[in-house]
C-alpha positions in Angstrom: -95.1 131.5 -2.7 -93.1 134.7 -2.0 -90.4 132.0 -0.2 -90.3 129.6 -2.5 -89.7 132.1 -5.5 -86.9 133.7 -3.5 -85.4 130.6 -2.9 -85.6 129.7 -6.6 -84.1 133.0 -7.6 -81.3 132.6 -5.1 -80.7 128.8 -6.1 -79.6 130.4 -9.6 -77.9 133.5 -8.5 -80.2 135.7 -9.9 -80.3 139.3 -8.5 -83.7 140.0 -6.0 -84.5 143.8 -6.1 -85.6 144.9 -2.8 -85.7 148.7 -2.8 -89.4 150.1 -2.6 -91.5 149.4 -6.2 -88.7 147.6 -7.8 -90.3 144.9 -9.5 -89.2 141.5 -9.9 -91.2 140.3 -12.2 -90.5 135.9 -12.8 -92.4 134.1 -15.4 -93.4 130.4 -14.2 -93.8 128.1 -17.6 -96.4 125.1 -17.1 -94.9 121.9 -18.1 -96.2 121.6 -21.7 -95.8 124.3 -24.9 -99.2 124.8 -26.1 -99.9 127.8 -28.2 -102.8 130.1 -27.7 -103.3 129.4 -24.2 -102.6 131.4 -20.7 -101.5 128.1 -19.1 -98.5 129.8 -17.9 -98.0 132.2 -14.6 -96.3 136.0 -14.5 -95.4 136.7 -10.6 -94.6 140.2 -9.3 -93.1 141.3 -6.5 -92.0 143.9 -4.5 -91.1 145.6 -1.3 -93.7 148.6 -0.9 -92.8 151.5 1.1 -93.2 150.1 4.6 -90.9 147.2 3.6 -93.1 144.9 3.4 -93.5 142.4 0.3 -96.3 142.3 -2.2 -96.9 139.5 -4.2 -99.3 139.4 -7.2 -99.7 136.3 -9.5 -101.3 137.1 -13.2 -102.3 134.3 -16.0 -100.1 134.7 -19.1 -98.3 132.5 -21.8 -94.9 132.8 -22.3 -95.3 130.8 -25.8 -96.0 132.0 -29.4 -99.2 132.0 -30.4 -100.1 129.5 -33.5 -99.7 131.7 -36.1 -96.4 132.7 -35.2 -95.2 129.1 -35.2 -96.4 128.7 -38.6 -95.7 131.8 -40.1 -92.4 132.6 -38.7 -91.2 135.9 -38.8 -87.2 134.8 -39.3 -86.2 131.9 -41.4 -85.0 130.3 -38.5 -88.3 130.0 -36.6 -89.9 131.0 -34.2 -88.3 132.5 -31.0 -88.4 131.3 -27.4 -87.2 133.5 -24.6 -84.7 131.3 -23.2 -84.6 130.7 -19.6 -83.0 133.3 -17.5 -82.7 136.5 -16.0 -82.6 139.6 -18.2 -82.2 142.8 -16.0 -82.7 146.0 -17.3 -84.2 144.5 -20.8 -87.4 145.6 -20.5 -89.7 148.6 -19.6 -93.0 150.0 -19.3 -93.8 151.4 -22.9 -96.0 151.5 -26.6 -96.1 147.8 -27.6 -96.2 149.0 -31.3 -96.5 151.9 -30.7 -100.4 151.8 -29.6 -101.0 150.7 -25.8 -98.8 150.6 -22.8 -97.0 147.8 -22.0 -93.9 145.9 -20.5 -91.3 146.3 -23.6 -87.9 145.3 -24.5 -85.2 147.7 -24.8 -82.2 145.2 -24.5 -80.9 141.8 -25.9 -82.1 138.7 -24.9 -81.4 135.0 -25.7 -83.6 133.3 -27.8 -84.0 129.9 -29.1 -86.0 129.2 -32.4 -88.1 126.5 -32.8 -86.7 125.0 -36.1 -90.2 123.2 -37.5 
């Protein structure tokens, strides 16, 4: 998997950090948006400190949940990440303010889902 995600990131010209614990970190979507589901895939990886990859694949969704979708936060609707690479937009930090997690510090591109 470590190959074909390279290759991906290449294809796209997308940067591939390779110093010791720099994370790439790649979210894979599944093929349909459902809501309230880990149907989608968060891969990691990284050289370690004998240069050698590590590769970890962890369950995730990279969709709104429900409520979200029908209770918008923004008049617009609902936002999407669009696809991408975002360096430096995120960190390890207080996801509001209560428990650690990956955060964003930076602007991204969204789309809004209009209905």
């Amino acid at each position: 998997m470590l190959s074909k995600t390279r290759n991906i990131l290449k294809s796209r010209g997308y940067r591939i950090f390779e110093k010791p614990y720099e994370l790439n970190i790649v979210a894979y979507r599944s093929k349909h948006v459902r809501s309230n589901r880990f149907d989608d895939e968060i891969h990691v990886f990284y050289k370690n400190e004998l240069d050698k990859w590590v590769y970890h694949v962890f369950p995730a969704t990279t969709d709104p949940g429900q409520y979200w979708l029908d209770n918008p936060m923004h008049p617009q609707g609902t936002a999407f990440l669009k696809k991408g690479q975002y360096v430096n937009s995120y960190v390890i930090g207080l996801h509001r303010g209560i428990y650690e997690a990956i955060v964003q510090v930076e602007d991204v591109t969204v789309i809004r889902d209009y209905d």
